[in-house]
N, C-alpha and C positions, 0 to 999 in steps of 0.2 A: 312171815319169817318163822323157821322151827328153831328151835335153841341148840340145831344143832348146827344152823348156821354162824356161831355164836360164840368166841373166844373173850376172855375175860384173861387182860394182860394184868396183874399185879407186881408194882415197881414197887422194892424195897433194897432196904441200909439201914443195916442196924437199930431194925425197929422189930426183936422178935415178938415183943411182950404184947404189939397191936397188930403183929399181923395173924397171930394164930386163932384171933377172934373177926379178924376180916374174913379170912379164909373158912370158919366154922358159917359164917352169914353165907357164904357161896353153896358149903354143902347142905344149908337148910332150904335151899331154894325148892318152892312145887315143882317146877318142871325142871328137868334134868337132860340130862346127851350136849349141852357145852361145854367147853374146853375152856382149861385151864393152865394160864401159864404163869408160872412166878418168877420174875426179874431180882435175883439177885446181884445187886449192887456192892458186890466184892465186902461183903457183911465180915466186918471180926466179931461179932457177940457168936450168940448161940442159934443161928436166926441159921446155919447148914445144919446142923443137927435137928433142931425143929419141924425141919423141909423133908425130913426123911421118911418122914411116916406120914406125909401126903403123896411123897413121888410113889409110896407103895400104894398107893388111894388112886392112882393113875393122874397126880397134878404133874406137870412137866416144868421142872424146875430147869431154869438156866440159870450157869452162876459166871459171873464178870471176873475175871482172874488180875484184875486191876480194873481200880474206881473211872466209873463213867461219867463224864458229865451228866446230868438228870436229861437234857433232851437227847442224847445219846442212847440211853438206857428205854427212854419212850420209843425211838424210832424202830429200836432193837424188838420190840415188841411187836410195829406194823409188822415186821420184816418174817419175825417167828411164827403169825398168826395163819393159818392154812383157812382159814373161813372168810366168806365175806363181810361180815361183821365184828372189830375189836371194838371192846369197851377197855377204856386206859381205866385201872383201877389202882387207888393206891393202900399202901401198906396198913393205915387207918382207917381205911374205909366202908361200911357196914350197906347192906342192903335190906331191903322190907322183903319178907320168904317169900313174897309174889309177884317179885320184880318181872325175874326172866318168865 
């Protein structure tokens, strides 16, 4: 498997304060060319502002325009992912840089 076969769905809601340190563990990763996609879960914080200066980084944010149920927001994920490999990631969630 190359990492480029390789999308990393990240599901959040109003969790900006952990997801900007999840998302920093994706761009420390060694091997790099996987896709990323952030699930926004119809976020009232600050967690679209936040997202803005990753979608310029090339993250592909989707944002829910009303709250999804959580497995809703997960399937949303298979659905978006163009690769044959998703990893469900959530909004707290960290990686060691030599995961991928």
């Amino acid at each position: 498997m190359k990492p480029q076969d390789l999308t990393f769905y990240i599901a959040t809601h109003n969790r900006c304060a952990y997801l900007e340190e999840t998302l920093e563990s994706l761009r420390a990763q060694t091997a790099q060319g996987f896709r990323w996609i952030v699930g926004d879960n119809a976020s009232t914080d600050d967690t679209p502002q936040r997202l803005e200066k990753w979608e310029a980084r090339g993250v592909r944010v989707c944002r829910a325009e009303s709250r999804l149920e959580p497995w809703e927001n997960i399937k949303r994920g298979a659905d978006l992912a163009e690769t044959p490999w998703v990893v469900l990631f959530h909004d707290d969630d960290l990686l060691h840089p030599r995961f991928v």
